[in-house]
N, CA and C atoms as a LAMMPS dump frame, in Angstrom:
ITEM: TIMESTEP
0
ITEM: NUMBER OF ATOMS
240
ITEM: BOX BOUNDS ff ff ff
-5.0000000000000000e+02 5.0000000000000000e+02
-5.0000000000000000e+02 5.0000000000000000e+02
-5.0000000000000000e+02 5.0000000000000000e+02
ITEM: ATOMS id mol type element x y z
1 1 1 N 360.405 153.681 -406.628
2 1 2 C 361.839 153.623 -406.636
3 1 3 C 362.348 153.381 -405.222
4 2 1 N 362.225 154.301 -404.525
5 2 2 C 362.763 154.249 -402.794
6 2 3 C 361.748 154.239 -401.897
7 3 1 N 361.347 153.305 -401.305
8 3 2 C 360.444 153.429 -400.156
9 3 3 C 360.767 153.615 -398.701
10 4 1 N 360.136 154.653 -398.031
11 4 2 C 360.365 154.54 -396.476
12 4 3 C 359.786 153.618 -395.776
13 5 1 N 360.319 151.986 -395.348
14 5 2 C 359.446 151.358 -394.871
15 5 3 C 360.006 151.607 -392.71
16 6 1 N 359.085 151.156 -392.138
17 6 2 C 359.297 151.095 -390.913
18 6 3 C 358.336 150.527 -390.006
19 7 1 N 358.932 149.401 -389.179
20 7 2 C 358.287 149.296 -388.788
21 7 3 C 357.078 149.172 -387.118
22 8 1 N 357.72 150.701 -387.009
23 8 2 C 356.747 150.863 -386.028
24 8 3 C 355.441 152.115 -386.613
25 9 1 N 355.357 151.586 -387.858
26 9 2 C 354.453 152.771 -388.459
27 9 3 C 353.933 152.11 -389.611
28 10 1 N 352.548 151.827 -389.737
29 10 2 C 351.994 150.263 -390.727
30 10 3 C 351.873 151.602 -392.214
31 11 1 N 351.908 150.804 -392.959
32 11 2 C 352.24 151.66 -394.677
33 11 3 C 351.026 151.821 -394.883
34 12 1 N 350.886 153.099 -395.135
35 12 2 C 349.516 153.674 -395.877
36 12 3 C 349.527 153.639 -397.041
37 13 1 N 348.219 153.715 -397.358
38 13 2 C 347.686 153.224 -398.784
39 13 3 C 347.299 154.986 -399.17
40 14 1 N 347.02 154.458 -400.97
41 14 2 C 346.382 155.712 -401.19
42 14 3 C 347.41 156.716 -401.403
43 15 1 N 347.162 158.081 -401.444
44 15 2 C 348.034 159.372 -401.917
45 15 3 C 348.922 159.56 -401.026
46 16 1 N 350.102 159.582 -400.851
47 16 2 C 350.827 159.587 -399.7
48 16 3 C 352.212 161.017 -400.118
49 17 1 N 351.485 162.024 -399.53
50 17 2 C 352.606 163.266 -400.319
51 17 3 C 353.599 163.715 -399.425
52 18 1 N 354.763 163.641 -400.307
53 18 2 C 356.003 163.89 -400.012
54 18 3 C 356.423 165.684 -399.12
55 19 1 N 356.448 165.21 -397.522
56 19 2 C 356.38 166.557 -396.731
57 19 3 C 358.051 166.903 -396.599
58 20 1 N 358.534 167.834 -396.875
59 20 2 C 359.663 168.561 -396.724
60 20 3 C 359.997 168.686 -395.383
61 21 1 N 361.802 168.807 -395.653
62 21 2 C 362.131 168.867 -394.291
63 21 3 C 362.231 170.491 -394.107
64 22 1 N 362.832 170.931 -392.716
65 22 2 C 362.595 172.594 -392.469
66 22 3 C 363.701 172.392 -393.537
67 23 1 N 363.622 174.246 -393.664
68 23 2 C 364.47 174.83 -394.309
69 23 3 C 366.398 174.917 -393.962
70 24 1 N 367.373 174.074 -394.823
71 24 2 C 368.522 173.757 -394.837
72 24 3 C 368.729 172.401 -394.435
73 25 1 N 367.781 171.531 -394.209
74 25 2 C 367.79 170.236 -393.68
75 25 3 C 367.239 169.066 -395.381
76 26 1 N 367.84 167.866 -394.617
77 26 2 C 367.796 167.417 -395.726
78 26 3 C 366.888 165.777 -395.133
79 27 1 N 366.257 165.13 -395.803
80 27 2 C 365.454 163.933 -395.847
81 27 3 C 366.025 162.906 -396.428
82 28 1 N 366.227 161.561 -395.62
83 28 2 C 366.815 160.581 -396.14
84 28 3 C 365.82 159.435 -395.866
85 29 1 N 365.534 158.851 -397.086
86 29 2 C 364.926 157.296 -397.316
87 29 3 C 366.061 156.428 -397.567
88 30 1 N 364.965 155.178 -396.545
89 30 2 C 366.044 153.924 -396.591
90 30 3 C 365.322 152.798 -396.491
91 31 1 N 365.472 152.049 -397.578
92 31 2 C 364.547 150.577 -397.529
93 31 3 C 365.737 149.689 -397.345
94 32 1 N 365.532 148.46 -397.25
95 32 2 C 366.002 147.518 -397.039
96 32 3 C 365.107 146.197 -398.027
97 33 1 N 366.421 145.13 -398.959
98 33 2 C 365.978 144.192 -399.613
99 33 3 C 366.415 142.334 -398.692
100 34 1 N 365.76 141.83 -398.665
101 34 2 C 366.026 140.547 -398.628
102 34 3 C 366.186 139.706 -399.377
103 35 1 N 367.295 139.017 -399.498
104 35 2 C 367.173 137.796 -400.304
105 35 3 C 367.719 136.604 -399.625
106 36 1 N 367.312 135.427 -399.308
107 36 2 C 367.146 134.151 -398.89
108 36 3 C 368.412 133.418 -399.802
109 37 1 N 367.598 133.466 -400.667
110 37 2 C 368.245 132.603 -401.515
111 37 3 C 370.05 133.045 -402.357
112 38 1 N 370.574 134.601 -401.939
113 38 2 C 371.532 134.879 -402.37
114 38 3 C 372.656 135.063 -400.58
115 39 1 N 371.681 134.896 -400.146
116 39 2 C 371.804 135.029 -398.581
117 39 3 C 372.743 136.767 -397.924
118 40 1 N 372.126 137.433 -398.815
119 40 2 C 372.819 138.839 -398.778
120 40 3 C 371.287 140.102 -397.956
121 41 1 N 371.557 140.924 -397.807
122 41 2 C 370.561 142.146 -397.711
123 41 3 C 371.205 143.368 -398.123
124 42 1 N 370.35 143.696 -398.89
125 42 2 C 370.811 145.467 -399.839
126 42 3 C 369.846 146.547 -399.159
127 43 1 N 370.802 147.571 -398.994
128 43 2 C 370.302 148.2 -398.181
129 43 3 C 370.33 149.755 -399.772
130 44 1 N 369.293 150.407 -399.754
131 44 2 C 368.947 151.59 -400.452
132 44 3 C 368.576 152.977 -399.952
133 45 1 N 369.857 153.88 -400.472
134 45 2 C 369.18 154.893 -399.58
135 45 3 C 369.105 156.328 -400.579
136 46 1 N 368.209 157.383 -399.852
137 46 2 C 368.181 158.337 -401.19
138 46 3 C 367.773 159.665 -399.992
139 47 1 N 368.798 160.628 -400.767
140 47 2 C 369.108 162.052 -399.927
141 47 3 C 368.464 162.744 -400.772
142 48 1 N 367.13 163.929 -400.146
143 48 2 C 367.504 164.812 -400.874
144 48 3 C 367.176 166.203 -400.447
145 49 1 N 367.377 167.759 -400.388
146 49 2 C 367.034 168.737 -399.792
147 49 3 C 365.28 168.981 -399.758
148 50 1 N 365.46 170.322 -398.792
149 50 2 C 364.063 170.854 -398.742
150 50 3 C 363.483 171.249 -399.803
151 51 1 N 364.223 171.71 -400.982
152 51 2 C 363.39 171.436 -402.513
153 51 3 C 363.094 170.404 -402.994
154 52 1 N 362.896 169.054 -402.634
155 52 2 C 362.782 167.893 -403.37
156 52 3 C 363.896 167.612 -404.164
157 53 1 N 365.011 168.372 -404.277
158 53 2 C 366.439 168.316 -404.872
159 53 3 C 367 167.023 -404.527
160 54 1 N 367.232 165.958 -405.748
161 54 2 C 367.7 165.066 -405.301
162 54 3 C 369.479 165.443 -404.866
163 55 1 N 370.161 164.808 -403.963
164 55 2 C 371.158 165.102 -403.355
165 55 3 C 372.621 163.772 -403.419
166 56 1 N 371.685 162.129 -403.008
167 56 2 C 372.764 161.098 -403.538
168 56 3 C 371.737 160.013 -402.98
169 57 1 N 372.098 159.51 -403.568
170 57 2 C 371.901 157.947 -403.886
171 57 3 C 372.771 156.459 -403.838
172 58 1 N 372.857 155.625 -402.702
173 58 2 C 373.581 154.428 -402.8
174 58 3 C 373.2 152.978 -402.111
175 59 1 N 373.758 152.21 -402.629
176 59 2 C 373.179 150.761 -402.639
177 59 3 C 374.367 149.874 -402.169
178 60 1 N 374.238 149.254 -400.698
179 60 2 C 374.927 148.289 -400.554
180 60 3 C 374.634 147.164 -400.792
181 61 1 N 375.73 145.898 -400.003
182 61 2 C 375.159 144.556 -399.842
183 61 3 C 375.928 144.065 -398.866
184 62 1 N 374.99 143.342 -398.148
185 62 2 C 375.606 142.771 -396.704
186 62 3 C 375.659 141.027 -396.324
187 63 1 N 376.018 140.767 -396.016
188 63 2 C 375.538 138.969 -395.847
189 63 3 C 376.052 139.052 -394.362
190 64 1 N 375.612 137.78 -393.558
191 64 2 C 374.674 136.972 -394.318
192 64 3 C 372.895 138.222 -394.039
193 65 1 N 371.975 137.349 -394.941
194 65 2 C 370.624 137.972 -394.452
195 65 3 C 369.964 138.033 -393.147
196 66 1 N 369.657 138.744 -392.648
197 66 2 C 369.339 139.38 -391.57
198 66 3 C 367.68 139.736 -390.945
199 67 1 N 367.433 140.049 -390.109
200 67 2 C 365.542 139.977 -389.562
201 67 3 C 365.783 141.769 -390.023
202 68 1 N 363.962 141.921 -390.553
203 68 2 C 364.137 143.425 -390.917
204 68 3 C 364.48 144.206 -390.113
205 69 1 N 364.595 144.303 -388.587
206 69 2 C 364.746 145.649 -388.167
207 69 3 C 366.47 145.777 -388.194
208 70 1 N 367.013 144.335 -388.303
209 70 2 C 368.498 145.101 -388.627
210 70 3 C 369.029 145.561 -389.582
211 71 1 N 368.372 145.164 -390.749
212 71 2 C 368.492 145.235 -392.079
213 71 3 C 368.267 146.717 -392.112
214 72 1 N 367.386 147.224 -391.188
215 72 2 C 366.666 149.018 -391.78
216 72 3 C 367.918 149.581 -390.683
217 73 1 N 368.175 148.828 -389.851
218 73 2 C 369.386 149.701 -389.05
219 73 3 C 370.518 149.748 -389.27
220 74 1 N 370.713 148.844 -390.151
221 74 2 C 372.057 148.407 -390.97
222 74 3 C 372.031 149.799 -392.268
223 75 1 N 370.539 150.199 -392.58
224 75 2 C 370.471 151.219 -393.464
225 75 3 C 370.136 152.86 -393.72
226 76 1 N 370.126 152.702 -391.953
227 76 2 C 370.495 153.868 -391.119
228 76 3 C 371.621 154.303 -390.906
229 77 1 N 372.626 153.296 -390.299
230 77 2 C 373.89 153.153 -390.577
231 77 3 C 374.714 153.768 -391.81
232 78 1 N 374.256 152.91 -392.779
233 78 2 C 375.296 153.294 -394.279
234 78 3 C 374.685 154.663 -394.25
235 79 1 N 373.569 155.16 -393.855
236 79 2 C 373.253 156.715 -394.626
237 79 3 C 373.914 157.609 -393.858
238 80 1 N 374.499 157.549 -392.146
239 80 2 C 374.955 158.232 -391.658
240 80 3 C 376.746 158.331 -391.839
């Protein structure tokens, strides 16, 4: 569904388990989509507490398309 991509950190393969933030803090994923051909980038992001409690969820769209690291900063942005 939501992936943390980034890239100063190459994606591991395999079991990859979901570590909690401290206690009262909350964890936010944010991918970023490209599309060429609609000439937009959607940015996805997903909150949720130190219980795995999901918290919110939202999806923009930006044009024109963009190189990934602005696209993930563009989706840093909307989450803050």
């Amino acid at each position: 569904m939501f992936r943390n991509t980034s890239c100063a950190q190459p994606r591991q393969e395999g079991n990859v388990k979901w570590i909690k933030p401290a206690e009262g803090r909350f964890k936010c994923n944010i991918d970023a989509s490209f599309s060429q051909l609609s000439n937009r980038v959607g940015i996805e992001v997903c909150i949720r507490d130190d219980t795995d409690t999901f918290v919110l969820a939202k999806n923009e769209w930006f044009t024109p398309v963009c190189e990934v690291h602005v696209g993930e900063a563009l989706g840093l942005l909307s989450a803050l």
